[in-house]
N, C-alpha and C positions, 0 to 999 in steps of 0.2 A: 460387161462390167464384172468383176471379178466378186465371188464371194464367197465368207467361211460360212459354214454351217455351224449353228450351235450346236448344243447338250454335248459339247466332245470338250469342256473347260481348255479353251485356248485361249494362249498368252501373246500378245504381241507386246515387239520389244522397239519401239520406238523412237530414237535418236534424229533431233531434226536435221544435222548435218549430214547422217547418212540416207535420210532420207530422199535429201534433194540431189545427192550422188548416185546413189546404190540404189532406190525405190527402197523399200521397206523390209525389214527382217523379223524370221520367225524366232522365238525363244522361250522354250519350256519353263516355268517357275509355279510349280505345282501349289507351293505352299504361299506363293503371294509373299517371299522375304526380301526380294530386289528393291523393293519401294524403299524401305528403311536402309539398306545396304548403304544404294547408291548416292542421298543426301542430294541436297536441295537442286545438283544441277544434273541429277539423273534422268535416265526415263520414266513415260510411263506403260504402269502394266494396266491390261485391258482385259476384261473377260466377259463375256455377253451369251445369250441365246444365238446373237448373229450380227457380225462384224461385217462389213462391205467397205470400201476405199471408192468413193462416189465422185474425185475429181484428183488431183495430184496433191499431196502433202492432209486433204481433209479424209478424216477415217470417220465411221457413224455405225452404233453398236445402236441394239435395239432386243429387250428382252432381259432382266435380270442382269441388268450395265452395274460392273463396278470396275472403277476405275480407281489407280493407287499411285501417287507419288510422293515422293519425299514427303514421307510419313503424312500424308491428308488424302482419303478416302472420299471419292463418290459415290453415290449409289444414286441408279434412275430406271425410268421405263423404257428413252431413250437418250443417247448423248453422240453429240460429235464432238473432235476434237480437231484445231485446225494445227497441224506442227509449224508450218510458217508463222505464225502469229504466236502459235503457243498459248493457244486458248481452249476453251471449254465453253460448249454450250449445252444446257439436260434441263429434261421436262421432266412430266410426269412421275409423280414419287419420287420429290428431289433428294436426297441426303446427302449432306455433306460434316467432314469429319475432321476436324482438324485441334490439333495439339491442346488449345485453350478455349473450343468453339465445335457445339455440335447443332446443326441447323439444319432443319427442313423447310422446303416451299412444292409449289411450283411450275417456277421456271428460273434457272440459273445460267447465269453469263458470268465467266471468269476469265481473268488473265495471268496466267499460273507464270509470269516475270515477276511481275511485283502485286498478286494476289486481291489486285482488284476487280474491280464487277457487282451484280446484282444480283437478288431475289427477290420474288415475290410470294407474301402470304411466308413469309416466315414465321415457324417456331422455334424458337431457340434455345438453346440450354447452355453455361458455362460451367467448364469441365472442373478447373482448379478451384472452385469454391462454390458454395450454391449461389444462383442466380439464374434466372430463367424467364421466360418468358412470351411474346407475340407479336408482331407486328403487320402493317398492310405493306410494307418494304422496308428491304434492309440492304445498303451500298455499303461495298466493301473497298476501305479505302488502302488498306494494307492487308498482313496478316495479322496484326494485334489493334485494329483501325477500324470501329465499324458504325455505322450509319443509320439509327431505323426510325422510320416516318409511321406516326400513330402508334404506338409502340402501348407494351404494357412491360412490367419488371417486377417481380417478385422472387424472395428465398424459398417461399413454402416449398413442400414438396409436389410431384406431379398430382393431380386433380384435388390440390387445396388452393384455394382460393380470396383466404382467411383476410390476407391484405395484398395489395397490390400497387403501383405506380401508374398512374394511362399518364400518357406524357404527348404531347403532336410531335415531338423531337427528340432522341434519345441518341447519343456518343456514348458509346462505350471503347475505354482508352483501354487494351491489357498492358502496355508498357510502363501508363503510370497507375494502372488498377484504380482506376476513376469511373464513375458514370456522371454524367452530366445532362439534365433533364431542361428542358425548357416548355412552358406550360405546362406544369405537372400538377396532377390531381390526386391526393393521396385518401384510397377506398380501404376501409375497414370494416369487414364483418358487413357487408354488401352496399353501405355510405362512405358517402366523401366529407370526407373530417379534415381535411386541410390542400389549400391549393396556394402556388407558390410560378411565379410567371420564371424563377430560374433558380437551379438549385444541381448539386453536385454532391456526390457520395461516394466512402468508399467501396470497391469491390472485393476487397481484403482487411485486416488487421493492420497494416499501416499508416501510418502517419500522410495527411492528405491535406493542403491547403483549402480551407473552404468554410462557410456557414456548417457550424454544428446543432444539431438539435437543441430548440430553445429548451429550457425549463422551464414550468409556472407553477405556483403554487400559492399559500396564502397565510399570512402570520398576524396573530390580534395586533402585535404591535405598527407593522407597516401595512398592511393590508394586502390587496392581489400584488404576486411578486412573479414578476417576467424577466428572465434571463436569457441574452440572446447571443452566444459567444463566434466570433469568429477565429477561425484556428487559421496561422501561418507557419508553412511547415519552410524555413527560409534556408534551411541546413540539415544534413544529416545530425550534426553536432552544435546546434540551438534551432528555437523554436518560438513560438509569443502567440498570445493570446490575447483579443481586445473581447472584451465581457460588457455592451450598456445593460443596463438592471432596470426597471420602472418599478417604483416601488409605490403603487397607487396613494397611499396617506403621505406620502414622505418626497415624492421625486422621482428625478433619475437620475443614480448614481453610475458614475463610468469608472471603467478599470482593463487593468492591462497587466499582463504576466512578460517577462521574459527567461526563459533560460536557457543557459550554454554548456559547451561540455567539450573542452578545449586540451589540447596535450595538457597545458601547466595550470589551466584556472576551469572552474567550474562557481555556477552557480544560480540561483533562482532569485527573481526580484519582483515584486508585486506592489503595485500601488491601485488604490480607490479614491474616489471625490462623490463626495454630494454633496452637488451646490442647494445652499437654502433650501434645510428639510424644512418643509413645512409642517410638520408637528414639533422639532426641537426647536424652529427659528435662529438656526445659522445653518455655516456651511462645514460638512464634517467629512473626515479625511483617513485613511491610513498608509503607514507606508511598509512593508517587509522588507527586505535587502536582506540578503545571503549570498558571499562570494569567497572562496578558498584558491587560493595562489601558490603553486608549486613550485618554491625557488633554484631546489637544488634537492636532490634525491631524500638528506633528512630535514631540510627543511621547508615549512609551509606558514604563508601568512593568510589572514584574512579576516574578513569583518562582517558582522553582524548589526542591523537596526531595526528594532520594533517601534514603531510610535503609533497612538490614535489622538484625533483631536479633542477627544474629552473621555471622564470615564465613564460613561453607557455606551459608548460606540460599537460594542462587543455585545452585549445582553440587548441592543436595539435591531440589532442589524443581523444577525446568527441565531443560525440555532441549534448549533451542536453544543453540549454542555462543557465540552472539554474548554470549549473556546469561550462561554460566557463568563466561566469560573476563572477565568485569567485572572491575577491581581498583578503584576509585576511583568513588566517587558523588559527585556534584553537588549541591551547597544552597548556592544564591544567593538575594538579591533584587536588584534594579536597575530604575533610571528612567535613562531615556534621552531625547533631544533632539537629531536634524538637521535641519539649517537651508540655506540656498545656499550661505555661505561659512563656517559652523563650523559643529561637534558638541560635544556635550556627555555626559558617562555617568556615573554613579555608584551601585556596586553594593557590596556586600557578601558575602565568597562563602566560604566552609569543605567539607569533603570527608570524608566515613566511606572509610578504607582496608580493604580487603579482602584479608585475609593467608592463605595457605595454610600451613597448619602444618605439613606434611610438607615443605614448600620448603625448602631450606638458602640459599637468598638471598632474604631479607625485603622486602617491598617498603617500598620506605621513604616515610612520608607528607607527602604535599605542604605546601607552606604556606597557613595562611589569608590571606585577603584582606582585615581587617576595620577601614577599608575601601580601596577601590579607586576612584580617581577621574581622569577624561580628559578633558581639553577640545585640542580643534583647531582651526586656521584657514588657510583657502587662500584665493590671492586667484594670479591671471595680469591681465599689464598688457598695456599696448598694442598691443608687439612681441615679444610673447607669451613674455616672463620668467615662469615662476609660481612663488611663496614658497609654504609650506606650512610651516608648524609643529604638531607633535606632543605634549604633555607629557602628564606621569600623577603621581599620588601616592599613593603604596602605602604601608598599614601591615601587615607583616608579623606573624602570630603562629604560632609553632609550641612544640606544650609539650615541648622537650627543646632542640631547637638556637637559637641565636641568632635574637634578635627585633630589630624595626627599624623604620624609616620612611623610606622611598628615594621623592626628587622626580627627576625627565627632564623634558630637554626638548630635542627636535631640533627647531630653525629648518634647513630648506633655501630655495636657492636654485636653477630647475632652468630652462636655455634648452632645448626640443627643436628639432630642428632641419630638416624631414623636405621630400622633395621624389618624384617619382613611383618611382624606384628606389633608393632608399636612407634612412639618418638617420643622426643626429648629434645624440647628447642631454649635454653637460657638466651637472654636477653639485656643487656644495659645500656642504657643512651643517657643524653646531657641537654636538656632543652634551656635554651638559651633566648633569651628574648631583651629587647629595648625598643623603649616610646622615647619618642619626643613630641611631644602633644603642644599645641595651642595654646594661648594666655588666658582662654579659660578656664582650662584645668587647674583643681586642686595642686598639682604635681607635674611641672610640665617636662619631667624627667623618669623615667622609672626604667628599672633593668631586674630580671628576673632569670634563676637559675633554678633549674629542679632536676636532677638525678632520676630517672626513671630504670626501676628492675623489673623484668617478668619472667617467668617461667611454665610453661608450654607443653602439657604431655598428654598421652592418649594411647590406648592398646582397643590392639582389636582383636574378638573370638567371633567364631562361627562355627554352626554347626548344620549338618544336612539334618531334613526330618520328610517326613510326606503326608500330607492330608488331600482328602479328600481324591485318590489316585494321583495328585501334583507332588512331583519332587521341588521341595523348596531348599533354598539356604537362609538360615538366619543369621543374624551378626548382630553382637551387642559390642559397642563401641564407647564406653566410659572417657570423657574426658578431663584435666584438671590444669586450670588457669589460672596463676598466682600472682599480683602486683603489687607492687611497694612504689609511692610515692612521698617525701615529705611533703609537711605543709610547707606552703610560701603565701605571704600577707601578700591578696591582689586586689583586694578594695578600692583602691585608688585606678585600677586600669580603667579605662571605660570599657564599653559592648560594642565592638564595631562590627565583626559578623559573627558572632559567637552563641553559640543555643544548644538548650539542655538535646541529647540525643535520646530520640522515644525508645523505651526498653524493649528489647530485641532478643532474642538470641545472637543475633550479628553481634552487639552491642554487649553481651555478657563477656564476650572475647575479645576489648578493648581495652588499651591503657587507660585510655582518657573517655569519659564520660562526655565531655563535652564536643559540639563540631564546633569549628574554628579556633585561633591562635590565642583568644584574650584569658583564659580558664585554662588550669592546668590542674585535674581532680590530686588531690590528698589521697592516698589509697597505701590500705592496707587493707588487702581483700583477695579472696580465693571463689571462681566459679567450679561448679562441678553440674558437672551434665554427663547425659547417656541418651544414646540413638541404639536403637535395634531394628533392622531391617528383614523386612520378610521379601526376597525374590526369588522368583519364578524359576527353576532350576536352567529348563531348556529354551528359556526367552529370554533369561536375563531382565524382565519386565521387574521391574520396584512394583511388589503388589500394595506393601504396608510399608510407613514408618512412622516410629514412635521417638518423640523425643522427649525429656525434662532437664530443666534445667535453674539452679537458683546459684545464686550471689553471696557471700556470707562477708562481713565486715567486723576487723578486731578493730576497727577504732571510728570515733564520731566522725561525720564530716564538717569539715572545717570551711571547704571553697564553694561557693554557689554564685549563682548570678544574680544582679540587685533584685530586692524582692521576692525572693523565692527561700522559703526556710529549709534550715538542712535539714537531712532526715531523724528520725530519730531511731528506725528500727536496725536492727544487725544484722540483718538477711533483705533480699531484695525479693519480694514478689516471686511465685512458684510460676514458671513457663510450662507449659505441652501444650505438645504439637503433635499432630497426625496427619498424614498427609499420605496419597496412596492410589492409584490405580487398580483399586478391588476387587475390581469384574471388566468384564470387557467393555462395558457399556455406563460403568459407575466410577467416578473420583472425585474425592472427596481432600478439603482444606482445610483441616482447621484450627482455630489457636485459642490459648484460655491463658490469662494471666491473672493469678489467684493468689488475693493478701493470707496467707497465713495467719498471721498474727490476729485480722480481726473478722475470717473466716467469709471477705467478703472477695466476689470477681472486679477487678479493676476492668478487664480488657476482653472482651471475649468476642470471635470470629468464627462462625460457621459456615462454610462453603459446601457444596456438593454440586455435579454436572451429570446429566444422564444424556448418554449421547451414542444411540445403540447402531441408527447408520445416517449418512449424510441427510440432512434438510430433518431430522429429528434429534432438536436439543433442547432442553430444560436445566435449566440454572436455576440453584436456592441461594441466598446467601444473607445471614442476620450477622450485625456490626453494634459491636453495643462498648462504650469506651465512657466511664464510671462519670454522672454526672454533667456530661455534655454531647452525647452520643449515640441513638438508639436507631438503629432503621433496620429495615427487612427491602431483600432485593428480589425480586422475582424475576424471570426474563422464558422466553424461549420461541424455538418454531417448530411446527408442527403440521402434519399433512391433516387436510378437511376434507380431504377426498377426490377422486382423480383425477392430479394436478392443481388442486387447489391448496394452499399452506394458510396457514396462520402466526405471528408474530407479535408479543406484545413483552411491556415492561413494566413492573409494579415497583416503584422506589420511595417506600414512605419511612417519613421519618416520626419516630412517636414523641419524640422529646420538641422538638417543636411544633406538632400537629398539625403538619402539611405533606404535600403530594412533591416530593424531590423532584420525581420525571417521571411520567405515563404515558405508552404507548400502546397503540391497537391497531395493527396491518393485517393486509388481506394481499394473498399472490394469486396468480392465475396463470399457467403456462399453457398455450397452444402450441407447442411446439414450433413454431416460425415466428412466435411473439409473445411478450409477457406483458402483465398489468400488476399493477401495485397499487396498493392503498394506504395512507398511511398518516394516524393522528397522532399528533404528540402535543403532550402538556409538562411546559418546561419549567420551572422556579428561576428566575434572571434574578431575582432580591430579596429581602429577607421577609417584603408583602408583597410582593408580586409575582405573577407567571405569565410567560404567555403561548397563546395556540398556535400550533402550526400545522396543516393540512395538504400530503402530500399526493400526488396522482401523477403515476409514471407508465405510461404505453414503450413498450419495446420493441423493437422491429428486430431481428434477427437481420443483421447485415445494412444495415441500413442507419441505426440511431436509436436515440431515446427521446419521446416527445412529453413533457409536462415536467413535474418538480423531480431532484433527486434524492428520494430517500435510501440510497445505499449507503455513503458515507453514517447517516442517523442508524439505519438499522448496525452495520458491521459493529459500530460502537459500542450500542444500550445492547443488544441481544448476542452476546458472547456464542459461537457455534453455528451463526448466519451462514444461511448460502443461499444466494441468489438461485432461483428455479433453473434457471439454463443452466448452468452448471452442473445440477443433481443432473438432468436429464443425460449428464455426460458422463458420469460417473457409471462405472461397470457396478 
């Protein structure tokens, strides 16, 4: 029997067809690089203590065995290998090595054609993402194909054992990065907290058809809330989601998401049902619909519909605030059309109002829009004049107040005029209007023309200076806003969307005072304001800026909205503002809107954010707005010590003397998993609130099991970040 001798690193170079020709050939590859060279239908390389050829075609190495092909490594104590077959058999200190799969047992049987076979007592590791784990066997039914009986699965890292999966049956798929668990027992912190006779996860950040980690959680108003969604991943380009909800006081509410994402259309659609709450005593519903259609390059149509079946459906069933505080939903459709030098739009649009019963001031509901139509045109000439014209035609319906049909149309003309330290923009337009209003109105005709002039100017200086070793630039930028309107008698219009616009700085540099079509302000009036900026020489960072700015009026106002008296003062309320990136770690918001006249604040806004490195933020913020208005915000997160954060929100209001929104969270990172805690106390009405109690375990690669306070945190606690994330963060 012929045999090499080890400790002299030889290569045998292996080819089944020359093998059963020629017997077998020697070949040097010191460095172990043919394996990769040669690809998948190469040979393989062999290096051992001691190689022997114990029959024709079977070779059997014995003594520090590693064997290499097409890119997957073995390692053993001993291995043969049969080339007629094209297999592998290794004992003792098995390892094996491949692309997406690094595994120990042993005893290994393979068929290196199509990379099936067995171990025993495997451990296992996956390469392209954590996951890892054990088994009493694992069959290998591919390369990306594997099989293990009694198995366990975990992300932790090697000798953490934090959480884990024992499962009697475990598939793990690399082609669709799935695992797939049957009888699985899921152990945390050394107990089993939940068990599940079939269940499937992904092994990546991909989108994976399957049971997604329930939520549970608990609200004064519904009571214990169990959410159990299932995800369908039916398309690269759409996707759907069925969600049943148990909502212990209340039901179970079902629902279903779908959305697409098509060359010409995209969009998201969502519908919910509970049947017969039993705390409201019916059956209550919502529907979302969102879908955009791409006709043709400029143009796109599409539609919009919000409906719920009553109005608490939102403060009953939710608990984000954004979402309680709805009053008005949206149902349009529209096709639209831009071009170089016009536009075109034509929509149709109505609104479900959301009334609070316990409110003593009603919300009052909008008008429809059915329908609503724009077209515009701009054009600039030579010496760079540009006209732009604006119209619309509205038919108003509302079922109680006065209905209508109101045409606009603003032609301007505008020269800008600008050079390196300054501008100069003149202005004149012709607003043009006509109603034809219903046989209710006083007038069921009216037509209105107003000449509108403005004038438009502002310089700017700067200067270097240097504090505190920082080279800075400042800049004081003076500007001045000039408007002339006559009066026109508009008593007789009705209000079909038209409202006073809140004083602004935006707002100080408008023609018109008012939003919408029905008000055209009388003006004769000049702003002037000044900005000075302090930035950073070599960062270009805005460290400060200062702004003021006020309104001066030569004549009374004559147009208001019913009910609302004109002013009597010649000046409009004194504005500043500051606002600023001050430190690295400090920025600050804030605005003051100061009567002169009778020395008192109408409007005043304080902001600051301290936020010196990731997962440590603190938010200040008082809002105080003269006589209906006063609250204080507090928010932030914070480290408790290590890996553990803190999380809370203070929103009270002092002019009503109640609790806006109150929150108090607790995180806890293990690095292979997170925990969260999380209470919140929410205001849904003008007497009431109610609790909601969050508790979310995180798995690292696997899911999230209990209620989800991310959504609530990201909102109320401005500079949120979820613990995994810092942990990622350099």
């Amino acid at each position: 029997m012929p045999t090499l001798p080890g400790f002299a690193y030889v290569v045998l170079l292996l080819a089944a067809s020359s093998a059963a020709a020629d017997g077998l050939a020697l070949k040097k590859d010191v460095e172990l690089q043919g394996s990769g060279v040669a690809g998948p239908d190469g040979p393989m390389f062999l290096t051992a203590d001691r190689i022997e050829s114990t029959e024709p075609n079977v070779i059997e190495a014995s003594g520090h065995v590693e064997a290499r092909q097409a890119g997957q490594n073995f390692f053993a104590n001993w291995l043969r290998y049969d080339t007629s077959l094209n297999s592998v058999e290794a004992r003792g200190q098995v390892r094996l090595e491949q692309p997406a799969l690094l595994v120990s047992g042993d005893l290994l049987k393979l068929d290196l054609d199509d990379y099936s076979g067995e171990l025993t007592q495997p451990v296992y590791q996956l390469t392209d993402q954590p996951g890892r784990g054990d088994a009493e066997h694992i069959d290998f039914i591919d390369k990306n194909h594997y099989k293990l009986r009694d198995a366990t699965y975990t992300t932790c890292s090697a000798d953490n054992e934090d959480w884990y999966l024992k499962v009697a049956d475990l598939d793990i798929d690399k082609t669709r990065n799935v695992g797939t668990a049957r009888n699985a027992s899921l152990h945390f912190l050394g107990a089993p907290i939940l068990y599940t006779p079939w269940m499937n996860f992904p092994l990546d950040n991909q989108r994976k058809t399957g049971m997604l980690a329930p939520t549970i959680g608990t609200t004064e108003r519904s009571g214990l809330d169990i959410l159990v969604p299932y995800y369908l991943n039916l398309a690269p380009n759409y996707d759907a989601t069925l969600y049943p909800r148990l909502l212990s006081k209340r039901g179970v509410q079902l629902g279903g998401e779908f959305r697409y994402l098509l060359d010409n259309a995209y969009g998201d659609n969502r519908l919910e049902y509970l049947p017969n709450d039993n705390q409201a005593g019916r059956s209550r519903w919502s529907a979302v619909l969102n879908n955009t259609y791409r006709l043709n390059a400029q143009t796109h149509a599409g539609m919009q519909f919000n409906r719920v079946s009553d109005d608490d459906y939102f403060r009953d069933l939710s608990n984000l605030i954004s979402i309680t505080s709805i009053t008005h939903l949206n149902r349009e459709a529209w096709v639209t059309t831009q071009h170089a030098n016009w536009y075109a739009d034509l929509r149709a649009q109505s609104f479900q109002t959301l009334q609070d019963s316990t409110s003593l001031t009603p919300i009052a509901e909008p008008y429809a829009r059915l329908p609503h139509a724009r077209l515009g045109t701009w054009r600039t000439f030579g010496n760079g004049l540009e006209f732009k014209l604006d119209s619309e035609a509205t038919r108003f319906a509302h079922p109680t107040n006065i209905e209508g049909t109101r045409l606009l149309a603003y032609p301007t003309l505008r020269l800008p005029l600008t050079n390196q330290f300054g501008f100069l923009t003149p202005q004149i337009g012709w607003h043009s209007s006509h109603y034809a209003l219903d046989d209710s109105a006083p007038e069921r005709r009216i037509t209105r023309n107003v000449p509108i002039f403005s004038l438009d100017t502002g310089v700017a200086f700067d200067r270097p200076f240097r504090f505190a070793g920082v080279d800075y630039e400042q800049t004081l930028e003076p500007r001045a806003y000039y408007v002339y309107a006559p009066y026109r008698d508009q008593s007789a219009i009705p209000i079909f969307d038209t409202g006073a616009m809140d004083f602004s700085y935006a707002q100080m540099f408008t023609e018109n005072q008012f939003v919408g079509g029905d008000r055209i302000n009388d003006a004769n009036q000049l702003t002037f304001a000044i900005t000075s900026r302090f930035v950073e020489a070599g960062s270009g960072l805005e460290r400060l800026q200062v702004t003021l700015g006020q309104r001066y009026y030569f004549s009374d106002q004559l147009v208001t909205l019913p009910g609302v008296a004109p002013r009597t003062s010649n000046a409009t309320d004194l504005l500043v503002a500051v606002s600023g990136q001050i430190t690295r770690d400090w920025r600050i918001n804030t605005a003051w809107q100061f009567d002169t006249q009778n020395g008192t604040t109408i409007r005043q806004n304080l902001g600051a954010s301290y936020r010196p490195s990731p997962g440590r933020a603190l938010n200040f913020g008082y809002r105080f707005i003269d006589q209906t208005t006063e609250q204080i915000d507090l928010s932030g997160q914070w480290p408790l010590g290590d890996r553990w954060y803190g999380m809370f929100r203070y929103n009270y209001s002092f002019q009503d003397d109640k609790l806006v929104e109150g929150l108090a969270g607790v995180e806890y990172n293990g690095g292979c998993w997170a925990v969260r805690a999380v209470f919140q106390r929410l205001a849904t009405k003008e007497d009431q609130s109610t609790d909601a109690l969050f508790f979310q375990l995180e798995l690292s690669g696997m899911g999230r099991l209990g209620s989800n306070p991310l959504d609530v945190l990201k909102q109320s606690v401005p500079g949120y970040r979820p613990s995994n994330e810092l942990l990622q963060t350099p």
